[in-house]
N, C-alpha and C positions, 0 to 999 in steps of 0.2 A: 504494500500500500504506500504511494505518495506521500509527502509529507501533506499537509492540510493546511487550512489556516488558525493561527493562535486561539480563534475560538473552537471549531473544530474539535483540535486536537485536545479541548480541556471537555468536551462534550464525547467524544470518545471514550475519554480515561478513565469520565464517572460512569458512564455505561458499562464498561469492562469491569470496572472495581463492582458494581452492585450485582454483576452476571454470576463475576468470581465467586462473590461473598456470598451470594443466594446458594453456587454450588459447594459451598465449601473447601474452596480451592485454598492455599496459602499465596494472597498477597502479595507479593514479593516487586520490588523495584522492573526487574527484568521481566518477569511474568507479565506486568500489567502493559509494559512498551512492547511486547515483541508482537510485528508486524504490524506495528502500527505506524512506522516510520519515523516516530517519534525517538528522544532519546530518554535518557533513566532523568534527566536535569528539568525535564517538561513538566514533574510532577513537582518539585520545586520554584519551577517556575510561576504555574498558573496553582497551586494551593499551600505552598510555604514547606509542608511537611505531608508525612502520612496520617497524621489528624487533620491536616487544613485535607486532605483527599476522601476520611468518611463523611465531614461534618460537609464536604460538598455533594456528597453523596445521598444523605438523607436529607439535605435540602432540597436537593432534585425532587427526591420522591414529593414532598408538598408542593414544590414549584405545579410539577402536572397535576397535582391533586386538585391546586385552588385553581387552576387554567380550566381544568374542566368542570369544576363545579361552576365559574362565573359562567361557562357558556349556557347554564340550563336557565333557558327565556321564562320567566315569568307569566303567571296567567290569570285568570280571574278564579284560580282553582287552589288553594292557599295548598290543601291536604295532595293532589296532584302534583303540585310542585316539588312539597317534601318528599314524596317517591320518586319525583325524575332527579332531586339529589339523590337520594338513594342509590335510582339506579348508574349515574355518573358516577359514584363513590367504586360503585361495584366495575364496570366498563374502566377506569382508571384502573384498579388492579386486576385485571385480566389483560388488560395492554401492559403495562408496565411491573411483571409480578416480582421481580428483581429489585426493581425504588419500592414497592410495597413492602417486602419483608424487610427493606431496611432502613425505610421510615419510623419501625417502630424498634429498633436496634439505639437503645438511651446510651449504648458503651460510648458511643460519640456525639457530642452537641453539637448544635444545629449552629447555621450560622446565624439565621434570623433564630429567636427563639420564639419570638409570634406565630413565626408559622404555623406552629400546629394548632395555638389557639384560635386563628382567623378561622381554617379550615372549620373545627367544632363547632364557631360562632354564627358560620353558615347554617347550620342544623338549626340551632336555637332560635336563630331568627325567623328560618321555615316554621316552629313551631308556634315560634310571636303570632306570625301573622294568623294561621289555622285559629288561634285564640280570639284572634282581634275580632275572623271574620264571622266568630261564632259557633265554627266547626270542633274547636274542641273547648273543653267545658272550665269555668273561669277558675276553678279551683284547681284544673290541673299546673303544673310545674314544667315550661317548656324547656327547662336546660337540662330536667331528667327524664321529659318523652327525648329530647334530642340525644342524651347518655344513654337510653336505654337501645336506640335505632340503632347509634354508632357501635353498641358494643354485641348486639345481635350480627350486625352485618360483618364487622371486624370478624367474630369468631367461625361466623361461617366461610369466610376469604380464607382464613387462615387455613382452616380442616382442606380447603379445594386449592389451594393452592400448594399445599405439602403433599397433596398425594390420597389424602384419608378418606376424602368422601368427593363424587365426581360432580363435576362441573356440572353436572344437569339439574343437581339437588337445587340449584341457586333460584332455576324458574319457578320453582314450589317453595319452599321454603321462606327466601326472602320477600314476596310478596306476602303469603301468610303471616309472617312473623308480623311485618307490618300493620296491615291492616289490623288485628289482634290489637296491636300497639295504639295502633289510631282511635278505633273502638273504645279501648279502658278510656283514652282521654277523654274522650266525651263524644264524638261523630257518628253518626248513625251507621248503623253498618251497611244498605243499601247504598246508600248515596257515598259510605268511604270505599266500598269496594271498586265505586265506579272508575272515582278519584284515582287508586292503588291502581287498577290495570292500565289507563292510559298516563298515568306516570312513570309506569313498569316499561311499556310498551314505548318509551325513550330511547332506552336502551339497545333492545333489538331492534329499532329503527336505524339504527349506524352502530352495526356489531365492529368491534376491534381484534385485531390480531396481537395476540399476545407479543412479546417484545422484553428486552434487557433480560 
């Protein structure tokens, strides 16, 4: 491979470093340059150390995380919208399953340390609004409907992305969990199902190919 350009080649490095780490490979200076045109000095150039290399690493993973959370449009549907983050949440790691498993790798700090709060603050806000518009009910708790969405979907990413349970359980499961979730809030369950499938229905409307 050609050498690249300076940005390139530090967008490369983090890719290779999350491939490596997802497979459990060792690291190594020489390992992460070879074939890439680069030299072993590129990793000190563009991240200081092999810490400035994780802490660029699991920022990457939030970088795409909040890139494709902002792109989910807004609708007059508050509970529909918290599912098409949802399903963005989910489409993000199955594109990128390599930044996913090491988004949540705390061995290394982040460069921004907001990022993963923005990300979560997404959820919370999807749940504000579901409250505002009446769909879920005034005594619920939006930052623990938003913790309890995020931590359903986290564990179910996790189980399909290590091998443990296949990819297919995500069309059942994460949609069920959901709506279940929306329902205790307070939302009717006719009218949240409706909301759940064409929030769901995001997703497989621009499948991703897995990547890193």
């Amino acid at each position: 491979m050609s050498r690249g350009a300076p940005a390139s080649i530090r967008v490369l490095l983090v890719e290779r470093a999350a491939a490596m780490l997802a497979r459990r490979e060792p690291v190594t200076l020489r390992a992460l340059v070879e074939g890439t045109g680069a030299s072993t000095m590129a990793v000190y150039t563009h991240f200081g150390s092999m810490s400035g290399l994780w802490r660029a690493v699991r920022q990457e993973g939030f970088t795409r995380l909040t890139a494709r959370l902002a792109a989910v449009e807004q609708t007059t549907d508050p509970v529909r919208d918290l599912m098409a983050l949802g399903a963005a949440y989910v489409g993000n790691a199955l594109a990128n399953p390599a930044f996913y498993r090491a988004m949540f790798d705390t061995a290394a700090e982040l460069e921004d340390p907001q990022a993963a709060a923005q990300t979560f603050q997404v959820l919370v806000s999807g749940a504000v609004r579901a409250q505002q518009a009446g769909r879920f009910a005034d005594s619920c708790d939006p930052e623990a409907v938003a913790t309890q969405f995020w931590a359903t979907g986290h564990g179910l990413m996790m189980l399909v992305l290590t091998g443990i349970l296949p990819r297919s359980v995500l069309e059942t499961h994460v949609p069920n969990a959901a709506a279940a979730l929306f329902v205790a809030a307070g939302d009717h369950q006719d009218r949240c199902w409706r909301s759940v499938r064409a929030g769901w229905s995001t997703m497989e409307a621009h499948p991703q190919q897995a990547s890193g």
